[in-house]
N, C-alpha and C positions, 0 to 999 in steps of 0.2 A: 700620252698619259695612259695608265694601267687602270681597265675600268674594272668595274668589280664583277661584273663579268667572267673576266679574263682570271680572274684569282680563284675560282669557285674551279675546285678541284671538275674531274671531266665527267665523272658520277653522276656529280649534283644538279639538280635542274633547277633553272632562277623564273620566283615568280614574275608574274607583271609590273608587281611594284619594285623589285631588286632592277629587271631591266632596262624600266625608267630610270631608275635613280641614276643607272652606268651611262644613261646615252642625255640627261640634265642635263643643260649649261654647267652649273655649280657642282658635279659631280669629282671628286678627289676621292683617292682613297684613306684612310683611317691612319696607313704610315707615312702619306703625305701629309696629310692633316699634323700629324705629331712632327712631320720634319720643321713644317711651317713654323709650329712652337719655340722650336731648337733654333730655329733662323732666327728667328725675332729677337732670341735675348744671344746669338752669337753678335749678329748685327750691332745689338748695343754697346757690347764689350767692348768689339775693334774699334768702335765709335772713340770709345775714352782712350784707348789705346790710341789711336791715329793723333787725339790731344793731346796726348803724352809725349810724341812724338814729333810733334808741331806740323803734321803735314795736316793740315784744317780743311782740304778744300776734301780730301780725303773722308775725313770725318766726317763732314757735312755730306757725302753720298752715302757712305753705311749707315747714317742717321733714315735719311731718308728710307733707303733700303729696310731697314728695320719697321718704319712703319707703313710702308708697301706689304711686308709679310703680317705685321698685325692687322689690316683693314682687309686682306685676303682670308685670313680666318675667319673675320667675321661676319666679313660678308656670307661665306660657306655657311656657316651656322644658321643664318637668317637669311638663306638664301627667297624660301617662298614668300617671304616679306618684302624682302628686297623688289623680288617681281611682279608681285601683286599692287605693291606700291607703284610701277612703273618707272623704277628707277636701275633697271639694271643695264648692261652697256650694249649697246647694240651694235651691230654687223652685217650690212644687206638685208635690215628687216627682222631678222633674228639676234637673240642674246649670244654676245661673245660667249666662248666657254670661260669660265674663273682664271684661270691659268694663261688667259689672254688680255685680260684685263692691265691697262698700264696705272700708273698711279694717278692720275687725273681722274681714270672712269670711276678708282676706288674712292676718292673723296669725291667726286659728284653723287654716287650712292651714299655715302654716309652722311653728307649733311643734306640730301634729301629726307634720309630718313631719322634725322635728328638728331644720329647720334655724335656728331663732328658740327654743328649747326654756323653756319655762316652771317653775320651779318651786312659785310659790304657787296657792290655787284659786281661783276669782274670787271675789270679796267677801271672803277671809280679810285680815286683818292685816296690814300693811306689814311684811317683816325685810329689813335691808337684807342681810344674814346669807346669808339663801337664796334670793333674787332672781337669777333669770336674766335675760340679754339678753331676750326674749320676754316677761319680768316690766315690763321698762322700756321695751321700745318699746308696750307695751299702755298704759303713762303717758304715753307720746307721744301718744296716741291719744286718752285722757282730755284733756288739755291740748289738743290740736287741735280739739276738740269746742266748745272755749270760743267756739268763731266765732259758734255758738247761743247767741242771749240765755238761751233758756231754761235750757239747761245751766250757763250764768256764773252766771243767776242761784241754783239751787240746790246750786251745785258750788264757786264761786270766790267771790262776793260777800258782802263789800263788798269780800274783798281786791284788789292790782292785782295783774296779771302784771309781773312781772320780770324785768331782763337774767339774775339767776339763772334763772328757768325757761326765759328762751331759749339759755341755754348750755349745760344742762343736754339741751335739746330737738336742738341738735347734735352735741353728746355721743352722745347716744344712735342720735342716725341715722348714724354714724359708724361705730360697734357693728356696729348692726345690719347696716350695709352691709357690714363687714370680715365678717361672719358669713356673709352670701349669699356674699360673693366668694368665701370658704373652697369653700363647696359647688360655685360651678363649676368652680373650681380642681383640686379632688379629682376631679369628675368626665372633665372632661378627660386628668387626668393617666391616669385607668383606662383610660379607652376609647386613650389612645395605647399604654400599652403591652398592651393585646389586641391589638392590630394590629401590634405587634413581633414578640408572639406566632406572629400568624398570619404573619409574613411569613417568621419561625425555621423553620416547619413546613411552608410551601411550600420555602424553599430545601435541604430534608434531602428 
């Protein structure tokens, strides 16, 4: 990974807060960060395209894929939350870097921190009942998994995959992505009006 470090022309000296950020767990740069955007909604494309195309078991990996790069965003975004919460993924004691993260770590962080929120415990019983979004993108995940023979094989086989599980697998990243949007939405909307705030109590 290219830290930002490394991008600051040889002139330029980086303060202590720029050097931190480059050597962060959650440190990407600004063109990664926008690739991730591009991934996210290329991911979804080929998604429909693979349905189009009847290869589902296909679809259901770019599905998945797609919301791997969108819980990588957001995680980045909210990374000091993320770790201050004590939800980020660890590695001999230390946080993996972001970009190491697999898609497991990223929905243990986000329905930690609420914003994918889980109701069942792993390994308990399917209810469709009390299933949360973070219940069914963790079966996205399951289902993405299927790319490993070994997992088809003691997971899915002899069954096939289906346009139901790849419609199913858009559905849900769907969800799941109206869910993140929610959270920067709301965040945004707070930090603008602190700043209304503040601008109320400069002009008095």
């Amino acid at each position: 990974m290219v830290s930002r470090r490394q991008e600051c022309p040889p002139h330029q000296t980086n303060t202590l807060s720029e050097i931190y950020m480059a050597r962060a767990w959650h440190s990407i740069t600004e063109k990664q960060f926008n690739e991730l955007l591009r991934l996210s909604r290329m991911y979804r494309r080929e998604a429909h395209r693979c349905i189009e195309a009847q290869a589902y078991l296909a679809g259901c990996v770019v599905a998945g894929s797609a919301l791997e790069t969108a819980l990588t965003a957001i995680v980045h975004l909210y990374a000091n939350k993320v770790e201050h919460a004590g939800f980020a993924a660890q590695r001999n004691g230390s946080a993996k870097r972001l970009l190491d993260w697999n898609l497991s770590d990223l929905l243990n962080a986000s329905s930690g921190m609420g914003w994918l929120p889980r109701a069942l415990e792993k390994g308990a019983d399917w209810s469709d009942r009390r299933a949360k979004v973070g219940d069914y993108a963790d079966v996205l995940r399951q289902i993405r998994n299927l790319a490993h023979p070994a997992r088809y094989l003691q997971d899915q086989s002899p069954s096939r995959i289906t346009r139901k599980h790849a419609e199913f697998s858009l559905e849900v990243l769907d969800a799941a992505v109206s869910h993140l949007a929610a959270v920067v939405n709301s965040s945004l909307f707070t930090q603008l009006k602190r700043r209304e705030l503040v601008a109320r109590k400069r002009e008095h």
